[in-house]
N, C-alpha and C positions, 0 to 999 in steps of 0.2 A: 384536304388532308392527304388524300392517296399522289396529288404532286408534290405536295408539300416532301412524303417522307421522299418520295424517289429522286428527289431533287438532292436531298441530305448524301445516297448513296449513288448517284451517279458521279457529285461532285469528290465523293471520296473515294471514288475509284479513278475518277482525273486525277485527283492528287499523287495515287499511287504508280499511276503512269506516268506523271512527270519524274516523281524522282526517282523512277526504276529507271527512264527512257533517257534522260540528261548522262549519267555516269555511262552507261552503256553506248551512247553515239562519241560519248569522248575518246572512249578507251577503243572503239574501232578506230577510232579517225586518227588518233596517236601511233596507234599498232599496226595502221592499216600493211606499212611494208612484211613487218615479222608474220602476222594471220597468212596473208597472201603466200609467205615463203613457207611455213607451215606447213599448208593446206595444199600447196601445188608447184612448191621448187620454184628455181630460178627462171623458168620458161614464162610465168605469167607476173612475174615482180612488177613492171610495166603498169603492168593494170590497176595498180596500190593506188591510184592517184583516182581513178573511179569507184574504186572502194569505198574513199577517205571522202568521194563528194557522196556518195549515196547511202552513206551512216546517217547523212540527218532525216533520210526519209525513214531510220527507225525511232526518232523521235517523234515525227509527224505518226507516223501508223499507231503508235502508242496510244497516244491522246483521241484522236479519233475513234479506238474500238469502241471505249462505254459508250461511246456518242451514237455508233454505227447500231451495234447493239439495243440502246435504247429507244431506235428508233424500232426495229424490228419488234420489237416485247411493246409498244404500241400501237402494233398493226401501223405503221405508216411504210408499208414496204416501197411505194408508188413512190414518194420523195427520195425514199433511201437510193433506190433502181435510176431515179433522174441523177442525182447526183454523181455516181460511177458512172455512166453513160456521158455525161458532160466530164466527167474525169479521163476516160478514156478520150473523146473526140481531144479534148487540147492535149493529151498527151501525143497522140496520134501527130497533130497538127507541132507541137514541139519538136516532136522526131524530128519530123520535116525540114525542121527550120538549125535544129542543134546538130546532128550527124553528120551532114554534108562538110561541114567545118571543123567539127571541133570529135568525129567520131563516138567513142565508146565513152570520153567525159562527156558529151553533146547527149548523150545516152540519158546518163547517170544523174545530169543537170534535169536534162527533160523528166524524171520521173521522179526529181526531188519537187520539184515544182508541181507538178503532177498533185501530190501527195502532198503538199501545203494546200492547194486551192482547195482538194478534198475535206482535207481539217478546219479548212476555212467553211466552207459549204456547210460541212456540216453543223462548226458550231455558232455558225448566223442563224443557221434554219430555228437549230432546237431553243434559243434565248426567247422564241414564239412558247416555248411550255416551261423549258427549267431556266432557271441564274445560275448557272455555276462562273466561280470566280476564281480562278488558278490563277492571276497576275503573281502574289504574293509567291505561291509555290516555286512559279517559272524563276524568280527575281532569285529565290535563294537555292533552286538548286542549281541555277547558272551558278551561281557564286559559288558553291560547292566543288562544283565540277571544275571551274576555273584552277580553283587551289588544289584540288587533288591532281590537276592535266599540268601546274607549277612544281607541286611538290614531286611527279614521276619523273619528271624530263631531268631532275637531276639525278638520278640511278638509270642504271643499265644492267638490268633483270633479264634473266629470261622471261618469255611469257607468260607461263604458267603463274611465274613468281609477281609478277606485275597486275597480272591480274588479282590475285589475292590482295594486294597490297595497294592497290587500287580501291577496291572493294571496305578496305578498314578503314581508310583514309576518309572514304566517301562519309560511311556510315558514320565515323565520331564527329566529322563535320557537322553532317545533318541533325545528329542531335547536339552541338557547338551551337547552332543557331537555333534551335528548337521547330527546323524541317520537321522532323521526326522527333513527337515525343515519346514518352515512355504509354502514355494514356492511347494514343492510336498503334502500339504495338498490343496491348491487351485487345483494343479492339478489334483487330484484324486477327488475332488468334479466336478470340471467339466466332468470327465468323467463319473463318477458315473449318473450326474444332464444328460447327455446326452442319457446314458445309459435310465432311466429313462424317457424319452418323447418319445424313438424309440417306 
């Protein structure tokens, strides 16, 4: 019973990392020149293109916390600790192999990769206790993000405004396809609202 329920809300808190983490690596990876020019002027614009490769590793990080998480709230700190450590040595050994060549993208590549095998690692280990099944989620909030990353390219917003506007787009999509229904928006308010009086 006691994996059973934790199984219900780890997998529901992947879900919520995917379709937070999908609209969010798009809209960096779109924006990455305008963030860049934002944040630090024309001196570092250059750098937009290691930006635009190391957004995906805020999808990857996404999906991995409940996992990372899950493992710690079951005393397996010893696998959690192997897996970072093997995280680090190939990132290490990527450096190596991507900087010499290809620099600060050689970087940005090494630690997307980095950060996949991570989320890989992790969610081979944990299918030894829970199933969780995010295929479905992944399939439609790619698709989401797709349409929302077609429908911005054809405006020319400022930021601020793109990102708003990004944001609506995402959200009636995801309930367009029923990503997001109305049933797991009460849910996650009660949890949140419970959250909240502990």
């Amino acid at each position: 019973a006691f994996l059973q329920k934790n199984n219900v809300r780890i997998g529901d808190v992947v879900k919520v990392m995917v379709i937070v983490g999908f609209p969010i690596t798009v809209v960096l990876s779109m924006y990455a020149n305008k963030i860049i020019y934002f944040l630090y002027g024309d001196a570092y614009v250059l750098g937009s293109t290691s930006f635009r490769v190391l957004s995906l590793s805020v999808l990857f990080v996404f999906i991995r916390t409940p996992f990372a998480y899950y493992f710690l709230a079951c005393e397996k700190q010893i696998s959690h600790m192997k897996i970072f450590i093997a995280g680090t040595i190939a990132n290490i050994l990527l450096n190596f192999l991507f900087i010499p060549n290809y620099s600060l993208v050689g970087a940005a590549v090494a630690t997307v990769i980095t950060d996949f095998m991570i989320l890989g690692c992790f969610y081979i280990v944990s299918r030894k206790v829970v199933n969780v099944n995010i295929s479905s989620t992944i399939l439609k909030s790619f698709l989401c993000s797709t349409v929302m990353c077609s429908i911005l390219l054809l405006f020319n917003s400022n930021l601020f405004i793109s990102f708003v506007f990004a944001f609506v787009i995402y959200l009636l999509l995801s309930f367009a396809v029923k990503l997001i229904t109305l049933k797991d928006v009460l849910y996650f308010k009660k949890i949140f609202l419970r959250q909240a009086d502990i």
